[in-house]
C-alpha positions, 0 to 999 in steps of 0.5 A, a space after each residue: 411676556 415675550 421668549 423672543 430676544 427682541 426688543 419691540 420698543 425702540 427706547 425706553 425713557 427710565 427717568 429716575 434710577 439706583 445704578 449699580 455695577 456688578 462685582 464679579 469677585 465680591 461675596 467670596 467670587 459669588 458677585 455682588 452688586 456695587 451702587 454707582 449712585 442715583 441717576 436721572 434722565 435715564 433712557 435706552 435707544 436702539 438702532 436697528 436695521 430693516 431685514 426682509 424676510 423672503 418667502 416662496 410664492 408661486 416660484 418665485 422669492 417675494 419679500 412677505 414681511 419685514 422685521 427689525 434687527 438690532 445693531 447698537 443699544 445707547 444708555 444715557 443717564 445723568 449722575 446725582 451725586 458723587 460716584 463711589 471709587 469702588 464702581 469706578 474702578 470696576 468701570 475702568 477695568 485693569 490697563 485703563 489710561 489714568 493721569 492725575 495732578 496733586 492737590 496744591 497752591 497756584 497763582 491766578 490773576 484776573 481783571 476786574 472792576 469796583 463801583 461805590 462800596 459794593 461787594 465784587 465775587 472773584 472768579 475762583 471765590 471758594 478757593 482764595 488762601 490768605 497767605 500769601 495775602 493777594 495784590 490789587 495793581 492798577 492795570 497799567 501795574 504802575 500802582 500797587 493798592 493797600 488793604 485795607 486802606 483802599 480795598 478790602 478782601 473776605 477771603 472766606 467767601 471770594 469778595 473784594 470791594 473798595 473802601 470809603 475814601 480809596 484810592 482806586 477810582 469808580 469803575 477804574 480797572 485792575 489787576 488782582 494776583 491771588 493764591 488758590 487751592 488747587 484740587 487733586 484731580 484724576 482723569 481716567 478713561 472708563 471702559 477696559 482697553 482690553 477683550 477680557 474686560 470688555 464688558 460690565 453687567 449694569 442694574 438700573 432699578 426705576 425710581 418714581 421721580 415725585 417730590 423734586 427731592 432725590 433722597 425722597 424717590 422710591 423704587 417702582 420695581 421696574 429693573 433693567 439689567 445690561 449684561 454687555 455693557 462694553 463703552 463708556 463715552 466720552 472715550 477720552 476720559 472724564 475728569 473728577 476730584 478726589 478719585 469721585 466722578 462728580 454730581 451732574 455728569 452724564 455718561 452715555 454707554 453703548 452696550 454692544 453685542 456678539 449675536 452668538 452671546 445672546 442678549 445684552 439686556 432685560 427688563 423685568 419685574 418681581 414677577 419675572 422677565 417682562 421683555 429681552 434686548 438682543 440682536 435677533 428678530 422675533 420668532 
């Protein structure tokens, strides 16, 4: 165990972790943790700079040892799963910039070809409406096909493939105009534009990553802690459907610091704190 607020380690590689928010105004304004989810490919790195400590020797100033400052901490982590509303609102913070679009039906088009009697995906296969029922044209759009006549559609899964004795020709191409289902999607910038929201307390609790089956990984007892967590990249805001962030998306946050604050993090165990994250050199 160390008391400096250095960190000698220039990365830690967490794996597999349970991320969680801190809610300052939960339990009645005591604060409470909120989960964001389970993560994978967690790490943190740190750039740092070298400092030489000057001391005096017959009379004159020599540098006799150097140290490491820190000047920024990267976390990076990967979400497994759907993102609760709750953590990301309170990874947005009050004033972030927000733009969505309504769930909805749109047309879409695409080109594609049929060979013998065999089953083709569509492009959007999870979102084909039946009514409107699609058009097959050729792709000079001088012929419009019938179904089931010359093509048939399962709209259930995306698949469209030519019937015996059609008119379409093998390999001929064609133009297909169907309606979809389009998702309610939100874009929102995470990270609070403002100083007095600036910065969030993240908790990563280890999980042991065996058995391939995330449900299934259970905690180490390794947590790292991020007092001043104050970006979230990409700054330009990510997207996600039905006010969730989605399964897959990785989040890279610079957890940057005010010397004068103290540390941004620490790594600790039931027993106590093992090591500090901070911008000072070791004692």
């Amino acid at each position: 165990m160390t008391a400096s607020n250095y960190s000698y380690h220039p990365f830690h590689t967490i794996g597999g972790a349970r991320l969680s928010i801190h809610d300052p105004l939960a339990d009645n304004g005591n604060g409470a943790w909120q989960p964001l989810g389970r993560v994978a490919d967690a790490e943190f790195s740190v750039e740092s700079e070298k400092l030489d400590r000057l001391g005096s020797q017959r009379g004159t100033l020599q540098p006799v040892a150097q140290f490491c400052r820190a000047l920024r901490y990267s976390l990076s982590f990967r979400l497994l799963e759907q993102a609760s509303p709750l953590a990301l609102g309170l990874l947005a913070g009050p004033g972030a910039v927000q733009a969505s679009s309504p769930a909805g039906v749109e047309q879409y088009s695409e080109v594609l070809r049929l060979h013998a009697t065999d089953w083709t995906e569509l492009l959007r296969p999870w979102a084909l409406e039946a009514s409107p029922p699609p058009v097959v044209r050729s792709y000079d759009g001088l012929v419009t096909y019938n179904s089931p006549l010359d093509y048939e559609i399962d709209s259930e899964h995306g698949l469209i493939r030519r019937a015996a004795g059609s008119g379409i020709a093998e390999g001929q191409p064609l133009v297909l105009v169907a309606s979809v289902r389009r998702q309610a999607t939100s874009q929102i910038s995470l990270g609070a534009p403002t100083a007095s929201e600036r910065y969030h307390r993240v908790l990563l609790q280890q999980l042991a990553t065996d058995g391939g089956d995330p449900a299934s990984w259970m905690e180490t007892g390794l947590e790292f802690e991020f007092s001043r967590v104050s970006t979230v990249l990409p700054g330009a805001g990510i997207s996600f459907s039905e006010e969730q962030l989605g399964e897959g998306v990785a989040l890279d946050w610079d957890c940057m610091y005010d010397p004068a604050q103290g540390n941004v993090g620490l790594l600790r165990t039931a027993f106590g704190v093992l090591e500090q994250f901070g911008p000072g050199v070791p004692a």
